[in-house]
C-alpha positions in Angstrom: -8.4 132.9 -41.7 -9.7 136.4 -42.3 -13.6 137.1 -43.2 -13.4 136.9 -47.4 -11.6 133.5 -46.8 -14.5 132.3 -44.3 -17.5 133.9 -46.9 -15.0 131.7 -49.8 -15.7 128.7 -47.5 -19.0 129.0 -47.3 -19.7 130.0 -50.7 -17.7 126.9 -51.8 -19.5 124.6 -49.4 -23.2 126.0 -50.3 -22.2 125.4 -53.7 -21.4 121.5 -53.7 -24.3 121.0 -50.8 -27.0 122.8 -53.7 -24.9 120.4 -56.5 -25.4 117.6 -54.6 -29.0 118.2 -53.9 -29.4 119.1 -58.2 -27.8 116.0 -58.7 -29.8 113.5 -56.4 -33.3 114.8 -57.6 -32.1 114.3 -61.5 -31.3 110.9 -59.8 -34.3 110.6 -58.9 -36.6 107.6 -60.6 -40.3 105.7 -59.7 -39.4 102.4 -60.4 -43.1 101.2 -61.0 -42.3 97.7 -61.1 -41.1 96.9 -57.1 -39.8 93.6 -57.3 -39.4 91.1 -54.2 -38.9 91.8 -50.7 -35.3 92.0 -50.6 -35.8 94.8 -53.3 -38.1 97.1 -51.3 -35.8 96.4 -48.7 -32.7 97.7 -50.3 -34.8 100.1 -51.6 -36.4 101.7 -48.8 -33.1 101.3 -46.5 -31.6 104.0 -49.7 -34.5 106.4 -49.4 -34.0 106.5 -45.5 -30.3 107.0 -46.3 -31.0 109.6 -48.9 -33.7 111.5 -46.3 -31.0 111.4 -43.4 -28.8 113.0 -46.4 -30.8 115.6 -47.4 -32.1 116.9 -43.4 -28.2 116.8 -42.6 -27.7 118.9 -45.8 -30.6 121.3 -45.0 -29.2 121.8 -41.4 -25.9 122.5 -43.0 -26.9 124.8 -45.4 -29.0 126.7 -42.7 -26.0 127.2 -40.6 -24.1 128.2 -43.6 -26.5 131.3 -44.6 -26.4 132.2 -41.3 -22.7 132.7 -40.9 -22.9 134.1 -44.5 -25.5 136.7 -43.1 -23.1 137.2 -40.0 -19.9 137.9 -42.4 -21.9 140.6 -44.4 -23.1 142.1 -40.8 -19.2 142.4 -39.8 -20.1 139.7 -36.6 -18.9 136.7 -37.8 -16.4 135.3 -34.9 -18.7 136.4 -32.3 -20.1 134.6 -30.0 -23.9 134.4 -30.2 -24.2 134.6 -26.1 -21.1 136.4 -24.4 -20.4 138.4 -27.9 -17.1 137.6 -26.9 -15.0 136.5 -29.8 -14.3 133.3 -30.6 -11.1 131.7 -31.1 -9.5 131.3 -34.2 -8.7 127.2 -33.3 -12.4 127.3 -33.0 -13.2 128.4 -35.3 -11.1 126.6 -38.0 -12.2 123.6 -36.3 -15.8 124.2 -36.5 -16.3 127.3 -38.9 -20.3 127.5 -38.7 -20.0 127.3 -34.7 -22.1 130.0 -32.9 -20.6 129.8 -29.5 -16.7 130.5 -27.8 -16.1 127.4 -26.4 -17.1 128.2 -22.7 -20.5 128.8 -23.7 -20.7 125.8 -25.8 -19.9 124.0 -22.6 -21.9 125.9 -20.1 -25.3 125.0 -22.4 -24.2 121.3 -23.1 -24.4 120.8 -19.5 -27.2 122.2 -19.2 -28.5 120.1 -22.2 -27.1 117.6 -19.9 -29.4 117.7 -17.0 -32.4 118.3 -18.6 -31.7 114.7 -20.5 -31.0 112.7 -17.1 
């Protein structure tokens, strides 16, 4: 994929993530009248849903305006550490990723012996 297709990703994506997020605060509604227990149950088991939803959205978004910012600066594909570039499979597999792969790997084990 060349960098216009990559920014037409993005674009697209940012688009349905900010659509989504319109859509679930129109959705939004205070139901004043709470009902039983099973009812605040449901209901705060959907809010958790929703908040897990909306972080996971905001963490994808962020990623996205980065490598929008990185397309505009002519470094998009590079990696963030080596500055080597990274690899096409890579990147079609994982277009917001920051790292070639053997970065990704040398700082996931470190990630992994700082969690044992």
């Amino acid at each position: 994929m060349k960098q216009q297709e990559y920014k037409q990703f993005f674009e697209t994506k940012k688009q349905e993530i900010l659509a989504l997020a319109a859509k679930k605060a129109s959705e939004q509604v205070v139901d004043s009248d709470v009902g039983d227990d099973m009812d605040v149950a449901s209901q705060i088991t959907i809010d958790d849903m929703s908040y897990q939803l909306f972080q996971r959205n905001q963490a994808l978004l962020s990623r996205i305006n980065i490598a929008l910012r990185k397309i505009d600066q002519g470094v998009f594909g590079d990696c963030e550490e080596c500055n080597e570039e990274i690899s096409e499979a890579r990147l079609k597999a994982v277009p917001d990723c920051r790292l070639c792969i053997n970065c990704a790997e040398r700082e996931e084990k470190i990630r992994k012996q700082y969690r044992s």
